[in-house]
N, C-alpha and C positions, 0 to 999 in steps of 0.2 A: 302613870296610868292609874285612874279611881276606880273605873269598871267597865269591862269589856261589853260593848253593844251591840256591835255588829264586823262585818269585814269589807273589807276594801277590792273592789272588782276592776280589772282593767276593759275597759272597747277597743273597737274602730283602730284606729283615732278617727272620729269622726272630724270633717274640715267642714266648717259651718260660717256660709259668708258669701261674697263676690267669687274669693277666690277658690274656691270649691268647683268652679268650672260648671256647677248646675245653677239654672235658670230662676232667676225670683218670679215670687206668685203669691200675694199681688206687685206689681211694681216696686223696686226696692225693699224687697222682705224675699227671706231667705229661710223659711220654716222647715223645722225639721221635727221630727217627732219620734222623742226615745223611748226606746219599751228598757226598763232592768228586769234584768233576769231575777223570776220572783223566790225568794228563799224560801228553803224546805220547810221552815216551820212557822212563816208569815212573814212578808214586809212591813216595818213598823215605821217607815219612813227613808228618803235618799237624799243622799248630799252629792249634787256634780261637781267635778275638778274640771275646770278651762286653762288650757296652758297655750302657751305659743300664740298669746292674743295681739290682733293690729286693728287697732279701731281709730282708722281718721277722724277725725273733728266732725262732731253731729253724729255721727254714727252708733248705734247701740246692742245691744244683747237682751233677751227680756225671755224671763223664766219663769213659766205660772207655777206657784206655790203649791197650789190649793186652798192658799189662804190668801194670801198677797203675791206682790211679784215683785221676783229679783229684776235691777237695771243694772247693765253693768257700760261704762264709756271708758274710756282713755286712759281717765283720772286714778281706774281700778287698775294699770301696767297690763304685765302680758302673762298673768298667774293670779287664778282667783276660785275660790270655793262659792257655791248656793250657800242660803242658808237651807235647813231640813226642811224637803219637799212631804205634803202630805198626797201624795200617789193618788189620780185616779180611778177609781173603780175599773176603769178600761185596761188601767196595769202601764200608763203611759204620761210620757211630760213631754209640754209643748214648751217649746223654744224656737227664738224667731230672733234673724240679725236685720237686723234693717239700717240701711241707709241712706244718707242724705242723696244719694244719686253719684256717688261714686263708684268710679269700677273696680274698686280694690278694696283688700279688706276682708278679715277672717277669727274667727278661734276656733280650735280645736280641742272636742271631748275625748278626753285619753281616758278619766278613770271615774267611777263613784263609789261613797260608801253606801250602804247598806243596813240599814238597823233592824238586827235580828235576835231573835233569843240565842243566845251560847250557851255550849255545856262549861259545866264550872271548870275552872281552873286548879288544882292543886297544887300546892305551893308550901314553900318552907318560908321564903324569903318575906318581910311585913309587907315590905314596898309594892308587893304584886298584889292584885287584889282579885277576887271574881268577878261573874257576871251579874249583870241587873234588868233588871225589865227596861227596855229599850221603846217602851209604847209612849212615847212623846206625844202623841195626838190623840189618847187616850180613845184607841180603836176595839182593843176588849172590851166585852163585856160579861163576868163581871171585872170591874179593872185587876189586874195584879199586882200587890204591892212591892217595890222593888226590895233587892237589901241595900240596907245603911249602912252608913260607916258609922263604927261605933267607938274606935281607937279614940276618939277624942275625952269620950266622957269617963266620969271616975266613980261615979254611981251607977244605981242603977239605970236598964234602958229604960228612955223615955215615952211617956203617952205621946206618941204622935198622932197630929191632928191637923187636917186641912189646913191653911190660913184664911182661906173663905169661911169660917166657921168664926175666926175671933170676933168678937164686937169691933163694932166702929169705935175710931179715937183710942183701941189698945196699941200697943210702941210698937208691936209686932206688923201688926197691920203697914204700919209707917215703913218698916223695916223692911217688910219683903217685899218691895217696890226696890229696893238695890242688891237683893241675890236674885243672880241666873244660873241656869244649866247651860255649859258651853260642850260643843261638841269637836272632836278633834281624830284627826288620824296618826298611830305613832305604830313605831316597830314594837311587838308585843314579845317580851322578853322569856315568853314559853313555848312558841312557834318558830320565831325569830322574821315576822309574815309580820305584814302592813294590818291592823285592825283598826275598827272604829272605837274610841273611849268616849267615855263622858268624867264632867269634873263639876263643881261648880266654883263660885262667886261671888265678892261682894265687893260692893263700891263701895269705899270707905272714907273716899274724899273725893270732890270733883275730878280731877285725875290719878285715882290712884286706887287699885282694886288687887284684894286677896283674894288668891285661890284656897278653894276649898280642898277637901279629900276623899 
């Protein structure tokens, strides 16, 4: 874990599909519409977990983002994550199965995380770290800057500064086109509870990427 974001909530299971035994509307669509339960100190974004998925051929799943939208078919098995939904304003995400005209057919939402502010962590151990600002879709305002890891450097801390601010044609500019923030769910080692972390990334060769810390 790099830094604690948010926590992980179980539903339902909700059964989302043919075989849900409710009615499609319009023809072959199967919508459903999740409210999360909104955290005590903001929602900063949701990630759904789909488990126990059976999607025949042509068949689909499709999760408004707020930005884009997740597709999920076949090809994804029968276990699969969103990427981070930007929530909204209603406090709700649309989700739709749709089919080719078969009568079977399902997934089921059993859990999402939740990206929230955390109270710190205290700790002895290096490997555990604290919490960070969790606002991926940068909904504060004014923003809040998160904490960094700083175990790497051997100097002092650094000026940090946007990378939308470098000039054009600086190496950087080039560079942070292959670091991401990835987001993930693991057993948090001072609870011993399912949370949400973040880490990041970099693509270092066409197939081959370090994690950050």
């Amino acid at each position: 874990m790099s830094h604690r974001i948010g926590t992980m909530n179980t539903v339902g299971p909700f059964t989302i599909g043919p075989d849900s035994g409710a009615a499609p509307s319009p023809a072959n669509t199967w919508a459903f519409t999740f409210t999360p339960t909104p955290a005590p100190a903001g929602t900063k974004f949701v990630i759904l977990h789909f488990t126990g998925a059976a999607l025949p051929a042509s068949n689909r799943l499709e999760v408004d983002l707020g930005y884009d939208m997740d597709v999920f078919t076949a090809l994804d098995g029968p276990d699969f994550w969103t990427r981070p939904i930007n929530v909204a304003p209603s406090g709700t995400i649309a989700i739709r199965y749709i089919s080719n005209g078969s009568g079977s057919g399902h997934v089921v939402l059993s859990e999402y995380g939740r990206g929230e502010p955390m109270e710190s962590v205290i700790t002895t151990t290096p490997e555990r770290h604290n919490h960070t600002n969790p606002d991926v879709f940068l909904l504060d305002t004014p923003y809040l800057e998160p904490s960094y890891e700083l175990r790497g450097f051997c100097g002092p801390t650094p000026n940090w500064e946007n990378i939308a601010c470098v000039p054009a044609g600086d190496v950087r500019s080039n560079v942070a086109k292959s670091v991401c923030l990835f987001i993930h769910s693991e057993i948090d080692e001072d609870n011993h509870l399912p949370d949400l972390s973040s880490c990041s990334g970099t693509l270092i060769a066409p197939d081959l990427e370090r994690s950050g810390r």
